[in-house]
C-alpha positions as CSV (number, residue, x, y, z in Angstrom):
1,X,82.1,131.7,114.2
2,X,78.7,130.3,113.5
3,X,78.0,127.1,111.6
4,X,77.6,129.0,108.0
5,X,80.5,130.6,108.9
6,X,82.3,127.2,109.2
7,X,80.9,125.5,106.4
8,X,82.3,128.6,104.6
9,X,85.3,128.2,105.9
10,X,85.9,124.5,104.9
11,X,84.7,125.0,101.5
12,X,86.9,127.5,100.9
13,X,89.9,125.6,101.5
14,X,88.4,123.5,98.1
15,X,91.0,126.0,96.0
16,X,93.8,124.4,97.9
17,X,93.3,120.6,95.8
18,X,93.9,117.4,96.9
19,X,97.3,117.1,98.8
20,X,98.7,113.9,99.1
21,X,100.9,113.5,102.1
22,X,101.5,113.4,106.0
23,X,103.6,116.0,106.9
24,X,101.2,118.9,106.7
25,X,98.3,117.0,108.4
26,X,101.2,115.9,111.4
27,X,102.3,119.6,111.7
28,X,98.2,120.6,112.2
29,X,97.5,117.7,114.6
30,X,100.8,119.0,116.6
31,X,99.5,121.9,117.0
32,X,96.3,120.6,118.2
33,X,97.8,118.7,120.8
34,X,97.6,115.3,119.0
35,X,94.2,114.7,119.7
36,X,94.4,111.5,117.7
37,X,96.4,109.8,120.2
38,X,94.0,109.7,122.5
39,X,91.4,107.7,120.9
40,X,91.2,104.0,120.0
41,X,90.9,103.5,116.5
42,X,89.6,101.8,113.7
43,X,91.1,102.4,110.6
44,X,89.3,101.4,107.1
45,X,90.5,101.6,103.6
46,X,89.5,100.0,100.6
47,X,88.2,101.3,96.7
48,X,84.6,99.5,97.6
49,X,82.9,98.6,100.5
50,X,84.6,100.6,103.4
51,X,81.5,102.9,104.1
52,X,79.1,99.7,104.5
53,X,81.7,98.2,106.4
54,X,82.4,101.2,108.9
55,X,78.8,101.4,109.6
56,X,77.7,97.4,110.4
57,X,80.8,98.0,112.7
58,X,79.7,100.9,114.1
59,X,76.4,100.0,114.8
60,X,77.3,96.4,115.8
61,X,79.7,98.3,118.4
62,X,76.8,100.4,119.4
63,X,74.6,97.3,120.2
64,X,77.1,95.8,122.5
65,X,76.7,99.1,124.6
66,X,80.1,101.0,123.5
67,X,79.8,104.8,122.3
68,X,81.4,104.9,118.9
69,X,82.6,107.7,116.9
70,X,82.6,107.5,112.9
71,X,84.2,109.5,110.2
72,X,83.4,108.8,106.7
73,X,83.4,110.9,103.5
74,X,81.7,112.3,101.2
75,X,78.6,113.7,102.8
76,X,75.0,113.1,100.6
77,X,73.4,115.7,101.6
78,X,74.1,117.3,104.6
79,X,77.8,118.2,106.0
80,X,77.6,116.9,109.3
81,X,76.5,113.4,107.7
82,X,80.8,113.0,108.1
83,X,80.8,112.9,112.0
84,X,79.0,111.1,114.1
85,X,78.7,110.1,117.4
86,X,76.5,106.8,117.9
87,X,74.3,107.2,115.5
88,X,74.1,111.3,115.4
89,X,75.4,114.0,113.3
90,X,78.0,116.6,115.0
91,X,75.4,119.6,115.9
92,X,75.8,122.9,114.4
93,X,77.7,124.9,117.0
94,X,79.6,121.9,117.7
95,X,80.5,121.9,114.2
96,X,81.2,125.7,114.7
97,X,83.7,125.9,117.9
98,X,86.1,123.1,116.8
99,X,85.9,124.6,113.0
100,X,87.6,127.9,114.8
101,X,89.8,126.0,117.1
102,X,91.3,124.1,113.9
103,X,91.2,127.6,112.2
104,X,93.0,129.3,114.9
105,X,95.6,126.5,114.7
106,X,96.0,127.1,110.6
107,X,96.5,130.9,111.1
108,X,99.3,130.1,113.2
109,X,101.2,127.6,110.8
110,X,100.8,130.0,107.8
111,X,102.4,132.6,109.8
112,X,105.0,130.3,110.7
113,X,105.7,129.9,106.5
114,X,103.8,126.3,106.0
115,X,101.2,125.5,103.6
116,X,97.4,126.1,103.6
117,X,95.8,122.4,104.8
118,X,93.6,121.0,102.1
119,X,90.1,120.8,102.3
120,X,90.4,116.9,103.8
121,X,92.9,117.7,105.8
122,X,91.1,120.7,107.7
123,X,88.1,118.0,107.8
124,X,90.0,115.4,109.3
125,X,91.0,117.9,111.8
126,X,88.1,118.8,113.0
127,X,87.1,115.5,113.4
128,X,90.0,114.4,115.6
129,X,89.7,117.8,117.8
130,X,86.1,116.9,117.8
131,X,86.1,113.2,119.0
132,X,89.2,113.8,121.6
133,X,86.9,116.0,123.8
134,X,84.1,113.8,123.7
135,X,85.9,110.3,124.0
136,X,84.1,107.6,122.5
137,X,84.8,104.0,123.4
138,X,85.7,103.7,119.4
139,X,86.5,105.8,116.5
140,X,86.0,104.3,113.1
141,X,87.9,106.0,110.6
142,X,87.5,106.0,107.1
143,X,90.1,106.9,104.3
144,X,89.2,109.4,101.9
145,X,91.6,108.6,99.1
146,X,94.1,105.5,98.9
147,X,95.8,104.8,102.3
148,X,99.6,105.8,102.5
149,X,99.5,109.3,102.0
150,X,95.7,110.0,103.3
151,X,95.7,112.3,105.7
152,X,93.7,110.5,108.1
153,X,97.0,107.8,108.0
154,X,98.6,110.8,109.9
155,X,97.3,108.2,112.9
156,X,100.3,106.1,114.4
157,X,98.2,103.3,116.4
158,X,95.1,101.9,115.5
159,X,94.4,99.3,117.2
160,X,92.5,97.2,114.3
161,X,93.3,97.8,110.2
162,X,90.7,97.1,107.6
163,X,91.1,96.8,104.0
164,X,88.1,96.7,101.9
165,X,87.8,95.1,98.7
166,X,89.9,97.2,96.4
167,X,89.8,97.6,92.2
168,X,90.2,100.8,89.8
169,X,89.7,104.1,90.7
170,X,91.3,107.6,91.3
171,X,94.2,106.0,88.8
172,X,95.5,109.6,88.7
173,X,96.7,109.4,92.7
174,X,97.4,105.8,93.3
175,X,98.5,104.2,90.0
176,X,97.2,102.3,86.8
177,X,97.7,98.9,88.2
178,X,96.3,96.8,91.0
179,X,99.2,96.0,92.5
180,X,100.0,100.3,92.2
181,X,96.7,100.7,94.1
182,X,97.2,98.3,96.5
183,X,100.2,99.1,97.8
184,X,98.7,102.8,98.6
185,X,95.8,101.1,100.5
186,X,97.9,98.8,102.4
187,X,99.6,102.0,103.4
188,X,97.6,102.2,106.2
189,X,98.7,98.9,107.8
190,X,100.9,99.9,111.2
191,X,103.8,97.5,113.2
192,X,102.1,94.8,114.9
193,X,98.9,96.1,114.3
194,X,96.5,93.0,113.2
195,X,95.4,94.0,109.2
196,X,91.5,92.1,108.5
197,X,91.6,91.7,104.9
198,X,88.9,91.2,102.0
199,X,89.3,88.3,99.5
200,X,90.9,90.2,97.5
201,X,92.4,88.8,93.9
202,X,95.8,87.0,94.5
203,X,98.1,89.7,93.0
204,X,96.3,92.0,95.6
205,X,96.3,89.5,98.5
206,X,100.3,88.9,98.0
207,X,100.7,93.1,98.2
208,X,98.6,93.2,101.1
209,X,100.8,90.4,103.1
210,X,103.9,91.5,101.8
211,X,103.7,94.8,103.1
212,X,102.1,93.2,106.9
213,X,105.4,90.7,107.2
214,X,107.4,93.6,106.6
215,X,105.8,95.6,109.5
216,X,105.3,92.6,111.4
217,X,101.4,92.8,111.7
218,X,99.2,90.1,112.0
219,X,97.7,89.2,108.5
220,X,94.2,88.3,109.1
221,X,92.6,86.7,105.9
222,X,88.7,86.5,105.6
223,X,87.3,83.5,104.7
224,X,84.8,84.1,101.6
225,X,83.2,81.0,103.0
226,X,82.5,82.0,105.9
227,X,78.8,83.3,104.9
228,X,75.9,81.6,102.8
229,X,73.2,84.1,101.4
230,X,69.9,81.8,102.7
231,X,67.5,84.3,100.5
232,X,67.6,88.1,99.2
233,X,64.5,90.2,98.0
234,X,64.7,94.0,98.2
235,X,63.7,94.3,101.7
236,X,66.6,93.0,102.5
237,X,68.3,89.4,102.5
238,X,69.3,86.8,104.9
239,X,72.8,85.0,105.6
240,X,74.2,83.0,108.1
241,X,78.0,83.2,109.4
242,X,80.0,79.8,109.7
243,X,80.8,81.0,113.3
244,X,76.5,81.2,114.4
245,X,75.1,78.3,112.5
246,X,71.8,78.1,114.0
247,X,71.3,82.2,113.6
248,X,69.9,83.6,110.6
249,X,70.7,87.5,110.1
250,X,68.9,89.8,108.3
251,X,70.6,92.5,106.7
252,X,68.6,95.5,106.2
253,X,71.4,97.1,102.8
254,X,70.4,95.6,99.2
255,X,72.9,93.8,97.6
256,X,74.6,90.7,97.7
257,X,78.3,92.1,98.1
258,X,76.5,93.8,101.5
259,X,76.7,90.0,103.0
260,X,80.9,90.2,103.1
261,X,80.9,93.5,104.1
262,X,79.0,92.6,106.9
263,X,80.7,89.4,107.5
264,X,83.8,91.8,107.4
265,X,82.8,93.8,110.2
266,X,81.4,91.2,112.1
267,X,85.0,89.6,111.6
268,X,86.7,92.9,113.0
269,X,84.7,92.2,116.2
270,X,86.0,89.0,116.5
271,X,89.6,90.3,116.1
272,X,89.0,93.1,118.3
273,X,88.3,90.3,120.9
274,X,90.8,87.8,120.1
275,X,93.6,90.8,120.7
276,X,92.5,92.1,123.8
277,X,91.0,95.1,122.5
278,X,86.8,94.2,123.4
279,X,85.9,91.4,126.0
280,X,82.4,90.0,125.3
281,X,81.0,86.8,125.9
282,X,80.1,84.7,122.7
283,X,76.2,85.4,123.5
284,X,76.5,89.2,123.7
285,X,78.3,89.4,120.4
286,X,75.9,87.6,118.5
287,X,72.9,89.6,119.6
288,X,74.7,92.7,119.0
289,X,75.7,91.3,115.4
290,X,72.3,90.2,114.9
291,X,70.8,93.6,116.5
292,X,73.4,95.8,114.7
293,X,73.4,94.5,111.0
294,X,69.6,94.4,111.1
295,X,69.4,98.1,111.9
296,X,72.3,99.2,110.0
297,X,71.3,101.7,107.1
298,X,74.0,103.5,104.5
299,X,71.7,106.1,102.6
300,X,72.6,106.2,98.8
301,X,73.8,102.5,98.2
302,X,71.4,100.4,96.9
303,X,68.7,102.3,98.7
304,X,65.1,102.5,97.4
305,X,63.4,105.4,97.6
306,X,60.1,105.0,95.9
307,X,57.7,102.5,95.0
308,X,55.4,103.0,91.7
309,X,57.9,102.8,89.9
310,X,60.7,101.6,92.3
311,X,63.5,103.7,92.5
312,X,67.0,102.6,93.3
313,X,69.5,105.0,94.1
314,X,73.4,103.5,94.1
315,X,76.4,105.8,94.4
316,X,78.4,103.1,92.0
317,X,81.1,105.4,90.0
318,X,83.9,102.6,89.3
319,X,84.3,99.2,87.5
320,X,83.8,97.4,90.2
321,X,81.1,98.9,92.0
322,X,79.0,99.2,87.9
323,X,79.5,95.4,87.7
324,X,78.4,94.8,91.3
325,X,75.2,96.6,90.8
326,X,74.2,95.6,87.6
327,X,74.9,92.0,89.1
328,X,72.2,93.1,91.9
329,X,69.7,94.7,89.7
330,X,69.3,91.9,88.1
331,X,69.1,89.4,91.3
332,X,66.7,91.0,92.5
333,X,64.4,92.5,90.0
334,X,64.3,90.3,87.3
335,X,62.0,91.1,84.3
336,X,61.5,95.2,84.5
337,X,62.7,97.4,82.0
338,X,64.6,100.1,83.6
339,X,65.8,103.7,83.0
340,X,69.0,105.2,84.2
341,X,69.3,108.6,84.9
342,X,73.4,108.9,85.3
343,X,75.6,111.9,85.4
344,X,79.1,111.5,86.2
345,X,82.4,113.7,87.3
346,X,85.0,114.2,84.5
347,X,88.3,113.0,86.1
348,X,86.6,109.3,86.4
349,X,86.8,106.7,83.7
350,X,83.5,107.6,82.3
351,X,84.3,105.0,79.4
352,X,85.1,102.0,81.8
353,X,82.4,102.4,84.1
354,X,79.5,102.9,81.6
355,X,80.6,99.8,79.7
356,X,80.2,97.9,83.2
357,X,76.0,99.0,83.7
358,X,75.1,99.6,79.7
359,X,72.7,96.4,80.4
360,X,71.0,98.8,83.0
361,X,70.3,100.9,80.0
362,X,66.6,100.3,78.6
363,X,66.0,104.2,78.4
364,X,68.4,106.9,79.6
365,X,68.6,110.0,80.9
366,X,71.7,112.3,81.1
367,X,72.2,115.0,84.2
368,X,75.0,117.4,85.4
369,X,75.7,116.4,89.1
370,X,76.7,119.6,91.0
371,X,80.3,121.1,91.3
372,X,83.2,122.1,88.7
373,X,84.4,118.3,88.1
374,X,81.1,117.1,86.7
375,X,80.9,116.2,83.1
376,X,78.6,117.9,80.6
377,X,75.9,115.4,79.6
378,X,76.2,115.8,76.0
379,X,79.6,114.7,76.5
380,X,78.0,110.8,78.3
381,X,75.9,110.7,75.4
382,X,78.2,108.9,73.3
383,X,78.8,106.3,75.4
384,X,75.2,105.0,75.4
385,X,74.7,104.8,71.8
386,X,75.3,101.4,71.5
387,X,72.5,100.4,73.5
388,X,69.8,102.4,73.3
389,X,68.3,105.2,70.9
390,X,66.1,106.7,74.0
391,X,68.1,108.9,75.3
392,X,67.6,111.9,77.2
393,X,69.7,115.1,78.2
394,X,68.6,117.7,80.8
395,X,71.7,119.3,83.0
396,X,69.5,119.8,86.0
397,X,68.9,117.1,88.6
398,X,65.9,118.2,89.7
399,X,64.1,118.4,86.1
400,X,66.3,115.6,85.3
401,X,64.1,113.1,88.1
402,X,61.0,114.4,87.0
403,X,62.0,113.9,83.0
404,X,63.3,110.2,84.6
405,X,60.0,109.3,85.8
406,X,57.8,110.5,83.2
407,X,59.5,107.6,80.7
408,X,59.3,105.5,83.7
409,X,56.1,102.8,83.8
410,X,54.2,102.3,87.4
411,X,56.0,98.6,87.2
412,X,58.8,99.3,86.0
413,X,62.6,100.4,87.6
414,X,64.6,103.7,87.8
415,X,68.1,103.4,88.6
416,X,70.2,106.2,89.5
417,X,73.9,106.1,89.9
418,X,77.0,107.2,88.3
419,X,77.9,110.1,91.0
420,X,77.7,109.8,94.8
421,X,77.0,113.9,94.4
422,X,73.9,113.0,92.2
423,X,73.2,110.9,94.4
424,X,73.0,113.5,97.1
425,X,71.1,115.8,94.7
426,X,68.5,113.0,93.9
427,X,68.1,111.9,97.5
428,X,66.8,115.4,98.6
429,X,64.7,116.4,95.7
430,X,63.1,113.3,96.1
431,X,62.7,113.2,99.5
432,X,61.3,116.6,98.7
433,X,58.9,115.2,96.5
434,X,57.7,112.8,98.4
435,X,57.0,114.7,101.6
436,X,55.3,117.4,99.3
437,X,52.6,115.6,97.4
438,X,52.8,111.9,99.1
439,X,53.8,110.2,96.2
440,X,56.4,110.6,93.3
């Protein structure tokens, strides 16, 4: 098997759906030899947040000399983007080998009359048969969808928990209410197994500690005090934590929601410590949190990719995340009239979410991001009536960009969000672009 081979291979078990539920993934990983046990684990959940906060902790761990594994999902533009191994991508005939060792293992429960793994599932495999051979000091493992049934919950002792901030989304999997979804994300908390949790709204927070007294693990609630924002531009902004008083940090990711989710990581350091699980001396921790949230870079959130005119790229698909980043847009570019090229999948709440960054919405334009679930543009187009009559349609990313930036002035801002797969499409072409004729 060679890596095209692979990739085939995983992207054919897309016919297979989403499966919520353990039992599948715990019959695969048994017959893998459980190579989750062997490996010390962080475990992150959360609706917002938990791939900013997985990488500040993994390069925060990195800069205090341990090797660190991380597992996140989905990939922006390149499949091996979902492993890593301090700081680099699984390589291609890595990718290949464990891809036929998990393969071999599949063939063997079909035959035995058990289902086909989904697409996650033989993912999340890999992964684990993957990181068990090479050992890192730390695996940082993100959920792909709610917590309880994910199949990366098919774990049975992390040794930290991490809930992210959580609000609305895949409503169709984890329920219509707050307290539905947070029960799924708190899923993932284990017995006596400390939980670090986001400020989180109250009904939430009571969920979340409900379900850790039950399992006897030690509730560990973040102080939203705990940071002060000392002054943001788009280069970046700088904060300082309760707990270094005299140390300003700069954080390289835009957005002022990026200062908790880096004071959340910098807080699962400091629990990892207080339970045994890392000894540092005070002094090598704050370097490395200082070194680490510095150099700490999540492509596709808030990230600016061009210049005349700037262009921000956000993968912001829900509620929460739309409110969040009109909330930054307007922080930190105050005065510009923007356009918003969005295109969006069909089994989100298209309705909710544009209602959340309509003030973003000066001129738009409307794209098809690639894939089955993504909705037709002419169906957005409603949606935006309200607030603008300059609006554009054209299904294809790539003409979509150069459409984008055609209405776009020299001093003014394109925003593009909606999709994290458009935002995958539009990092490339753009990067494209840009290497091709030197500017955009």
């Amino acid at each position: 098997m060679n890596y095209q081979d692979a990739l085939n291979y995983i992207h054919g078990t897309y016919q297979f759906g989403k499966k919520l539920g353990l039992e599948n993934m715990q019959d695969l990983l048994h017959k893998l030899g459980n190579p989750q046990d062997s490996l010390k684990i962080i475990h992150v959940a959360g609706t917002n947040g938990k791939g900013s906060v997985c990488s500040f902790l993994a390069q925060i761990l990195t800069e205090a000399g341990f090797s660190v594994g991380l597992f996140t999902s989905p990939y922006l533009e390149r499949f091996n983007e979902r492993i890593r191994l301090t700081g680099e991508e699984i390589a291609d005939d890595e990718l290949a080998r464990h891809t036929c060792i998990v393969k071999e293992k599949i063939e063997a429960m079909i035959e035995e009359g058990r289902h086909q793994p989904s697409e996650f599932e033989v993912v999340t495999a890999i992964a684990f048969s993957y990181y068990a051979e090479k050992m890192p000091d730390f695996l940082i493992l993100e959920v792909g969808l709610g917590g309880r049934l994910d199949a990366t919950n098919a774990i049975t002792s992390p040794v930290l928990s991490i809930i992210t901030s959580i609000g609305m989304d895949h409503t169709q999997y984890l329920g219509n209410t707050l307290t539905e979804i947070a029960k799924e994300k708190a899923g993932i908390i284990k017995p006596h197994v400390p939980v670090l949790v986001y400020p989180q709204d109250h009904e939430v927070e009571s969920v979340i500690a409900e379900i850790a007294r039950e399992k006897s693990a030690p509730y560990l609630q973040l102080d939203p005090d705990g940071i002060k924002i000392l002054e943001r531009s788009f280069s970046g902004q700088i904060v300082k934590f309760k707990e270094f008083p005299d140390t300003p940090l700069l954080i390289s990711l835009l957005g002022e929601y990026q200062g908790m989710n880096a004071y959340v990581a910098f807080q699962g350091m400091k629990a990892l410590m207080n339970y045994d699980v890392l000894n540092l001396t005070d002094g090598t921790l704050e370097q490395s949190v200082k070194n680490g949230l510095r150099k700490t870079l999540w492509a596709g959130r808030m990230e600016i990719l061009g210049v005349k005119p700037l262009i921000l790229i956000d993968g912001a698909h829900n509620q929460q995340a739309g409110e969040t980043l009109v909330k930054s847009v307007f922080q930190l570019f105050p005065g510009r009239k923007i356009t918003l090229l969005f295109g969006m999948l069909n089994d989100k709440d298209i309705k909710g979410f544009v209602e959340t960054i309509l003030p973003l919405a000066d001129k738009v334009v409307l794209t098809k991001p690639f894939g089955p679930r993504a909705a037709h543009p002419r169906e957005l187009k409603v949606y935006f009536e309200s607030r603008t009559d300059e609006i554009h349609i054209e299904p294809s990313v790539e003409r979509a960009i150069d459409l984008s930036l055609e209405h776009t002035n020299p001093e003014d801002l394109l925003v593009i969000a909606g999709s994290l797969y458009l935002i995958g499409e539009a990092r490339t072409y753009l990067k494209k672009r840009l290497n091709k004729t030197g500017c955009l």
